[in-house]
C-alpha positions in Angstrom: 89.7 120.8 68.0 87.9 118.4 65.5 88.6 118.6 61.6 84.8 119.5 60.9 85.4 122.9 63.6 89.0 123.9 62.0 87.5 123.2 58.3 84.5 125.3 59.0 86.4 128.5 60.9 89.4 128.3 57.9 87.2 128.3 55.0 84.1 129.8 56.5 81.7 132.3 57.7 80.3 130.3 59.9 79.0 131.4 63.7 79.9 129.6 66.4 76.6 128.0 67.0 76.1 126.8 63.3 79.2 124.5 63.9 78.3 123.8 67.1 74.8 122.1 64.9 77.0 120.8 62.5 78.8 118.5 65.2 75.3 117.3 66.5 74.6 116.3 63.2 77.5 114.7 62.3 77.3 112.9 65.8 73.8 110.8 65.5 73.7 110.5 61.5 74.8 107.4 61.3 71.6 106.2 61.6 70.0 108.4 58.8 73.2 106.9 56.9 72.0 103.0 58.0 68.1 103.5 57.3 68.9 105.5 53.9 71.9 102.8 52.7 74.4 105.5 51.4 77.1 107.4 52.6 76.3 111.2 54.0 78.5 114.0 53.3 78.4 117.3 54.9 79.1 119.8 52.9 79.5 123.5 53.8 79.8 126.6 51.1 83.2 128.1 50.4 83.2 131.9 50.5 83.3 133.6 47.5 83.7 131.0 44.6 80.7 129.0 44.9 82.1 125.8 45.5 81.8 123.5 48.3 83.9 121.8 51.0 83.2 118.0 52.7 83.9 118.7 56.3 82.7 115.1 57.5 81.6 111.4 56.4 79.7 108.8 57.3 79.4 105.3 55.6 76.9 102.9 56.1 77.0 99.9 57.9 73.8 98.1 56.0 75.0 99.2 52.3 78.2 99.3 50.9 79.8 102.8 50.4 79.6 104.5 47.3 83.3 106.1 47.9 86.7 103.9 48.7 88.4 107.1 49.8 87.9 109.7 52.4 86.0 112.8 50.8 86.7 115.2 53.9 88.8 118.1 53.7 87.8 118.0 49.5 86.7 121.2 47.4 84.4 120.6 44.8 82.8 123.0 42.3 81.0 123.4 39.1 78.9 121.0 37.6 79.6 118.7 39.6 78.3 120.5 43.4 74.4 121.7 41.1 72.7 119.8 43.3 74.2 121.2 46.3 74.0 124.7 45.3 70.0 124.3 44.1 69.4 122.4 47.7 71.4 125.4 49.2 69.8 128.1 47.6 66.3 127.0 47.5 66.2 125.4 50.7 65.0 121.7 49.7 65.6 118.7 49.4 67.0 117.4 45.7 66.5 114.2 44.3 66.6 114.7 40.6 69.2 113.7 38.1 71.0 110.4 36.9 73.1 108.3 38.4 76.5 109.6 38.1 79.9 107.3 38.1 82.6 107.6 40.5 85.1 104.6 39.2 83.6 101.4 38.4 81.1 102.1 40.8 77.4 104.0 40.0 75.7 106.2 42.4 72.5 108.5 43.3 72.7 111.9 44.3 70.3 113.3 46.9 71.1 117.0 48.8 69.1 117.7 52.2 69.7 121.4 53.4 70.7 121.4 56.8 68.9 124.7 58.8 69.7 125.9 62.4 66.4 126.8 64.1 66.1 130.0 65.6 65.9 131.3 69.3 62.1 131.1 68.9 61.7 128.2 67.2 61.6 129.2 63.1 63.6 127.5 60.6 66.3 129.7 60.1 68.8 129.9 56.7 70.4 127.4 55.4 74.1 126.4 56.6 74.8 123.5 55.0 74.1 120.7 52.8 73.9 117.0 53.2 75.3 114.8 50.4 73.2 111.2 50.3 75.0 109.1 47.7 73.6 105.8 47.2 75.7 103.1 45.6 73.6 101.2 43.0 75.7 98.7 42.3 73.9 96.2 44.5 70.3 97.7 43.5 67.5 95.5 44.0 63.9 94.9 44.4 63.8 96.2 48.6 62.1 94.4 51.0 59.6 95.3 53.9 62.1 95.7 56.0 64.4 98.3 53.6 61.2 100.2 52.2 60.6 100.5 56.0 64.1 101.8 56.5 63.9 104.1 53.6 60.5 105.6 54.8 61.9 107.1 57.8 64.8 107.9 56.7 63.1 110.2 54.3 61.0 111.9 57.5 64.6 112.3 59.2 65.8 113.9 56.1 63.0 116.1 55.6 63.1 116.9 59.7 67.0 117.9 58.9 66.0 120.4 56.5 63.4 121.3 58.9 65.8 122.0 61.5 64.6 119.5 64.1 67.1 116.5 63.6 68.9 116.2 65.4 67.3 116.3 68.8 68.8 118.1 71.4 71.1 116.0 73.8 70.1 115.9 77.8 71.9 116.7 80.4 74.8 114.1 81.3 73.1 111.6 78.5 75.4 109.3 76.9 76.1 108.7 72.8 75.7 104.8 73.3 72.6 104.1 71.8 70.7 101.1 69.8 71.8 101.2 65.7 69.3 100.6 63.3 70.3 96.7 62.9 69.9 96.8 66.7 66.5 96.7 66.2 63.9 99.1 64.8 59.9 99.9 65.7 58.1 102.3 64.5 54.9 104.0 65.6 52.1 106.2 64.5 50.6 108.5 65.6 48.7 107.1 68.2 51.7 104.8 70.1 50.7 102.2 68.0 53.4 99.4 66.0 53.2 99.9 62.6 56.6 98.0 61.4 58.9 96.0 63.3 62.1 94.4 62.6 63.4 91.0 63.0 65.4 91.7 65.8 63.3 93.7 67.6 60.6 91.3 67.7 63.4 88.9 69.1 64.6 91.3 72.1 60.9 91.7 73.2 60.9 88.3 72.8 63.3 88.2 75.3 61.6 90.4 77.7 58.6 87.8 77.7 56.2 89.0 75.0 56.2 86.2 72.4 53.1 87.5 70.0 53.7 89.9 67.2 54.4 93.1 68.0 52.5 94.9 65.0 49.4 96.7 66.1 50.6 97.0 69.8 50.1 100.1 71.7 53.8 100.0 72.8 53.7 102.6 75.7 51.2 99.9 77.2 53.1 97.0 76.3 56.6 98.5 78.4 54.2 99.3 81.4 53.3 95.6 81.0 56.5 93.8 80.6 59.0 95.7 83.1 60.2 94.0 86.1 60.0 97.3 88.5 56.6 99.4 87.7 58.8 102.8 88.1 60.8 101.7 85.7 58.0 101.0 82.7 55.7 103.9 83.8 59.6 105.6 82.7 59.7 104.1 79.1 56.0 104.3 78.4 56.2 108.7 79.2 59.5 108.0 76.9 57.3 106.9 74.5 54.1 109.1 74.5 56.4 112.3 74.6 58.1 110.9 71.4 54.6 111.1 70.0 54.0 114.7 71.2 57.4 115.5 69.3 59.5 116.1 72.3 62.4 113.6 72.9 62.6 111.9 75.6 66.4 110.2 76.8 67.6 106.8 76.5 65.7 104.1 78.3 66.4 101.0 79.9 63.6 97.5 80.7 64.7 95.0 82.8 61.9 92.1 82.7 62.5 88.2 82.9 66.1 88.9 83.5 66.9 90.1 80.1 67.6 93.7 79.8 66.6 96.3 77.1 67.9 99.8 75.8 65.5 101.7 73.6 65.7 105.2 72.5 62.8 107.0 70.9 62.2 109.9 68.1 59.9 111.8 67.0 58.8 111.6 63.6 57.7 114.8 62.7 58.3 116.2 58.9 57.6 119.4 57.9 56.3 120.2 61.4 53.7 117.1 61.5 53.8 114.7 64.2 53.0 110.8 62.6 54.8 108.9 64.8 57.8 108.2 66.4 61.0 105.6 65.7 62.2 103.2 68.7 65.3 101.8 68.4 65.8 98.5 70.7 69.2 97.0 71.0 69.1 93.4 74.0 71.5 94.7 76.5 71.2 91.5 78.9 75.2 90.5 78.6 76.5 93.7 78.7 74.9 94.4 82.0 75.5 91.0 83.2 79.3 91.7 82.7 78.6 95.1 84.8 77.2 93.3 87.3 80.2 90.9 87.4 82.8 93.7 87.2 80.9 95.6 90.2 80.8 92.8 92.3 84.6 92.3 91.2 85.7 95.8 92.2 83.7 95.0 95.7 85.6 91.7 96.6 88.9 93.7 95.5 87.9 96.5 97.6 87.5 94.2 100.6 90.3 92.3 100.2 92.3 95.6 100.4 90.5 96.4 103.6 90.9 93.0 105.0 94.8 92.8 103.9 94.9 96.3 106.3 93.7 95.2 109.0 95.9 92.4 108.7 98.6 94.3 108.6 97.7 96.8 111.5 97.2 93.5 113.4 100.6 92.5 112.8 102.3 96.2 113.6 99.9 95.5 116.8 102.1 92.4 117.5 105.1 93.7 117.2 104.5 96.8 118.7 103.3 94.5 122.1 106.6 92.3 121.3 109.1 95.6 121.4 107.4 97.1 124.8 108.4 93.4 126.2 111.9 93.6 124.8 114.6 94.2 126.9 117.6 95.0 124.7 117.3 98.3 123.1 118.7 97.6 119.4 115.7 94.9 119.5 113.6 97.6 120.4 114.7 100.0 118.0 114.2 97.2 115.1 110.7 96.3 116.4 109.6 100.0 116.3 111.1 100.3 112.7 109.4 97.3 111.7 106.0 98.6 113.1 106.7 101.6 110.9 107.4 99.8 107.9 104.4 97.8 108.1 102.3 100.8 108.7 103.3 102.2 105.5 102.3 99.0 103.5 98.8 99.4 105.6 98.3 102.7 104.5 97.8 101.9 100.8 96.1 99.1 101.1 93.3 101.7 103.2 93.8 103.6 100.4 93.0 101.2 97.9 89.9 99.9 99.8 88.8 102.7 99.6 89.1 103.1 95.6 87.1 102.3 93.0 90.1 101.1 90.8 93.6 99.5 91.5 95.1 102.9 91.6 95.9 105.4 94.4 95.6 109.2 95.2 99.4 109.1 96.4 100.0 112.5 97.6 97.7 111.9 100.6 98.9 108.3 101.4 102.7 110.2 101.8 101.9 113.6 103.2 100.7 110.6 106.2 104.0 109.3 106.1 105.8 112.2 106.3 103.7 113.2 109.6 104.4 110.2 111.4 108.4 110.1 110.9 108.7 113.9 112.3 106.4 111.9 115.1 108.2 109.0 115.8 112.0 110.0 114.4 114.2 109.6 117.2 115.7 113.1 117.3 115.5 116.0 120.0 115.1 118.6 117.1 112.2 119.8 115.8 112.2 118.7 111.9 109.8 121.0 110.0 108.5 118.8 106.8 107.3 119.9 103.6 106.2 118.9 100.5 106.6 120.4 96.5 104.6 119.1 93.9 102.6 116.3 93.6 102.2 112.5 92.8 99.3 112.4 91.3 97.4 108.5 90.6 100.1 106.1 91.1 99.2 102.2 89.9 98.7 100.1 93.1 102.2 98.1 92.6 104.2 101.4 92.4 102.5 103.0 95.0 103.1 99.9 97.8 106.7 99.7 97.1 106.9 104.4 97.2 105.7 104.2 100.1 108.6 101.8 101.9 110.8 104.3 100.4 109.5 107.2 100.8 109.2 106.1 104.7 112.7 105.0 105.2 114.4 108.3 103.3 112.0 110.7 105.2 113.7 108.6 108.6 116.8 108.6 107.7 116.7 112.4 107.1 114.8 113.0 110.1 116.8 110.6 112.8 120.5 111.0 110.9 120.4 114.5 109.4 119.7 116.1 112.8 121.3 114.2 115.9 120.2 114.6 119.3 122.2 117.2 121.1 124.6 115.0 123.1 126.1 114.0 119.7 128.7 116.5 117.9 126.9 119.2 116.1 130.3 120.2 114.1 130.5 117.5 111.6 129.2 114.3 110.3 129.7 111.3 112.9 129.9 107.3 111.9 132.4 104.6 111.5 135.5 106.0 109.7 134.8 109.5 110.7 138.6 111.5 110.8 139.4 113.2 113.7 138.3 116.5 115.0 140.9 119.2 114.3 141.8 122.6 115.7 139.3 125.2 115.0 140.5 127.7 112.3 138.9 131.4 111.3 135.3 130.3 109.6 134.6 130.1 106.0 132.7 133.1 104.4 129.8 130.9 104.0 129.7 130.0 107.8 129.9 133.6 108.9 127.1 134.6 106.8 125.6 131.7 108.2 125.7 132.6 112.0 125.4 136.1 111.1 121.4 135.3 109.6 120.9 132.7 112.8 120.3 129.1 113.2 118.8 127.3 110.4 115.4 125.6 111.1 115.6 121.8 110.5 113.6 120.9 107.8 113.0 117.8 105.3 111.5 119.1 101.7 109.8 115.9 99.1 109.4 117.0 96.3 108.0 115.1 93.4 107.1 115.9 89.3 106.7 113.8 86.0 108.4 113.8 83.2 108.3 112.1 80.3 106.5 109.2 81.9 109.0 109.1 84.7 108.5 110.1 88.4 111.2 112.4 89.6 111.1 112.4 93.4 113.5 113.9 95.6 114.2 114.0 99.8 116.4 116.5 100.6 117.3 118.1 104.0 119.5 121.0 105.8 120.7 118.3 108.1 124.6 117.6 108.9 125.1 115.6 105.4 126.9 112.2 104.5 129.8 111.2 106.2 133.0 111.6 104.2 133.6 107.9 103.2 130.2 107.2 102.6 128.8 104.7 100.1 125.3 103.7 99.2 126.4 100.6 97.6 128.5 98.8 101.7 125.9 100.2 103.7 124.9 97.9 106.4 122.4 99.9 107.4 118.8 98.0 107.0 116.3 100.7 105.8 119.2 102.2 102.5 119.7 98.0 101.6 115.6 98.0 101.7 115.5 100.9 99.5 117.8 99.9 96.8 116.3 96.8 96.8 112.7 97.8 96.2 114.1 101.1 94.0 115.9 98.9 91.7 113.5 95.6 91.6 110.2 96.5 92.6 110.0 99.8 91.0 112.7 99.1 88.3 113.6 102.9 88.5 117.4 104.4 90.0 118.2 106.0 93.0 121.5 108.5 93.8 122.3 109.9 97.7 124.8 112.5 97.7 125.2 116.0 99.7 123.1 119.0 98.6 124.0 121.6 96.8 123.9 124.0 99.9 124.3 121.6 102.6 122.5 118.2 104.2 121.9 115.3 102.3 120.0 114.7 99.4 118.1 111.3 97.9 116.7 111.3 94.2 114.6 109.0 93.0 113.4 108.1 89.2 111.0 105.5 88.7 109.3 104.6 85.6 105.5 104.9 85.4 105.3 102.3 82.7 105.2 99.3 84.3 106.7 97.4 80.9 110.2 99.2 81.6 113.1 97.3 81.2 114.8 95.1 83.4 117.9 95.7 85.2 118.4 98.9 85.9 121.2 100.2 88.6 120.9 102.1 91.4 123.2 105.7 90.3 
């Protein structure tokens, strides 16, 4: 929740829809703020004491601010809240009084009543109050441009108290807009320029139109200038239904190669439409740098592709190489190769696919698992499974997962459940002891045979933590041997896993025997990529 909604509910009796206008206003009044030169406070009764509470501010960015410390969250009451009490009870707008001191530094009082309009369209009571505080210490004899300023900020200040700033926001519409030192034109009543400001005169300026813009009928003058006739017959209706007092949503002009973003309001105090307010802001090297990232992502996303089919080209090869291979361990190392490569090829087709240089992983390893119960060398049928999930994985985590994830899901597959021929009755391997006579079973082992055979199966299961990934590969398989160790393994696919675990993916790794049989792989791997360095294998 935002301060302004828990101030409001804790010191309030206001409805749900008051605050709800509250957070419109406090979201586009930073132009009011801009065109009037002061700071706004919004200011909401207290119940029962007749004092007042700041749930937001705004300072200007064309004056300086009349207050060096945050007002929100204050209670104020007396003499010093008349103004907001006489703007709250009588619903208007106050502007008498002095200058008051805060400090060093002198200021004006103003209080605008904010109103909610009703379900039918009427003003309805007031809820709040607008503080505009002015800091005099810079006052001065104002120029066009500020008495041009001040004007409308006046209508938007009466339109406040009207109810009808701000406007309602559309559907999916952004916040980005132009700010009043964007650039600023206003309108009367009939569409045509009236005032406009320096740097609005340069950004049409930039769209081709070199002569003054005061005068112009500016819905004419869009349809004119825009590159794509759709696109200024858009701006121009922006316009015009501005002028009927509706408002229209943010508009862009491409013309000449130079881009524009206007927005319009209606002008429309006390219920009278005079006009309407265009704010301009030359957008031409922002969307040149969207242009440059899009085509960017593009060539990315290609590369991807083009670095998969690479690699399927290559698993091809080798693939072709192993079916022309006589010796079967050359075989058996070809295959795994194709395997390990395919792995690396299904990211990358993930990642072509992407808009960004980050994955959907679950679906790139739900793949993986399929294909090793596929391809596993093992009579068995291994049932696989997955528990929890991935999530987005960064691109360089997610290439080096996946060579892991591929050789622990065939090493649990192929070495957890030997083909028949081999002996079912314990672990097999270099260093293996002996069989021995067979004795009366264990509890464990009767209750065993007396539920039935165990279905083989292989269960990944993955969750976050703490900015770690916590992945685990865990089957019902025979288990380890007995002098087993991680660390003198000659076997190819564990000395590629500790090697990416521990470099690539800077994270630990631990195999040991489950808790209730098989074998059992944990993984932790760091999803900040600044982790530090040398971390062990467990």
């Amino acid at each position: 929740m935002s301060t302004l909604r828990n101030l409001a509910e804790e010191h309030t009796r206001l409805r749900p829809a008051d605050i709800d206008h509250l957070h419109r206003i406090a979201g586009d009044w930073q132009l009011l703020s801009d065109l009037s030169f002061a700071d706004l406070l919004l200011w909401v009764p207290v119940d029962g004491d007749g004092a007042f509470l700041c749930v937001a501010q705004v300072r200007p960015t064309t004056a300086p601010t009349a207050y060096l410390d945050d007002q929100v969250g204050r209670i104020v009451g007396g003499p010093e809240v008349a103004h907001l009490e006489v703007a709250h009870r009588q619903g208007r707008i106050w502007r008498e009084g002095d200058p008051v001191w805060y400090g060093d530094v002198p200021a004006r009082h103003e209080a605008i009543p904010v109103r909610l309009r009703t379900t039918d369209g009427e003003a309805g009571e007031v809820i709040a109050v607008v503080g505009r505080d002015t800091n005099l210490s810079t006052a001065r004899t104002p120029s066009q441009l500020e008495l041009n300023y001040l004007t409308t900020a006046d209508d938007l200040a009466q339109m406040i108290a009207d109810g009808t700033f701000p406007p309602p926001r559309h559907p999916g519409e952004t916040t980005s807009a132009p700010r009043v030192g964007d650039g600023l034109v206003r309108l009367d009543a009939g569409g045509k320029v009236t005032y406009a400001s320096p740097n609005a005169q340069s950004a049409y300026r930039r769209l081709g139109y070199a002569s003054h813009l005061v005068g112009e009928d500016l819905a004419a003058l869009h349809r004119r200038l825009a590159s794509d006739p759709l696109e200024g017959t858009d701006a121009a209706n922006g316009i015009l239904a501005a002028l009927r007092g509706e408002a229209p949503p943010r508009r862009e002009i491409d013309a000449r190669g130079a881009t524009m973003l206007t927005r319009a309001l209606p002008l429309m105090p006390a219920g009278v439409p005079i006009g309407a307010l265009v704010l301009v802001r030359d957008i031409t090297e922002v969307r040149r740098r969207d242009r440059a990232l899009i085509t960017k992502d593009a060539t990315i996303r290609e590369i991807h592709h083009r670095v998969k089919n690479n690699l399927q080209t290559v698993a091809a090869l080798l693939r072709l190489q192993a079916r022309r291979v006589s010796m079967p361990e050359a075989r058996v190392a070809l295959e795994e190769s194709v395997r390990r490569v395919a792995s690396i090829a299904l990211v990358h087709e993930t990642l072509s696919m992407s808009s960004d240089e980050a994955v959907e992983f679950d679906g790139i390893v739900d793949r993986v698992a399929s294909a090793a119960t596929e391809v596993a060398a093992t009579e068995a049928t291994v049932g696989m499974r997955r528990e929890g999930s991935f999530g987005v994985l960064p691109a360089e985590v997610a290439t080096s997962l996946v060579m892991v994830l591929n050789e622990l899901l065939l090493n649990a597959v192929e070495h957890g459940f030997p083909p028949a021929a081999e002996t079912p009755a314990g672990p097999t391997g270099p260093g293996t002891p002996a069989p021995v006579a067979a004795g009366p079973p264990a509890p464990e082992a009767a209750v065993a045979e007396a539920a039935g055979p165990v279905e083989p199966e292989v269960v990944l299961s993955a969750h976050r933590f703490r900015k770690m990934l916590h992945v685990s590969v865990t089957d019902n398989g025979r288990g380890l041997p007995p002098d087993f160790d991680a660390e003198r393994s000659g076997n190819l696919g564990l000395q590629i896993v500790r090697a990416l675990v521990t470099g690539e993916l800077r994270g630990t790794i631990e195999l040991r025997d489950g808790a209730k049989g098989g074998t059992e792989a944990t993984l932790v791997v760091p999803l900040v990529r600044n982790a530090p360095e040398g971390r062990s294998a467990g």
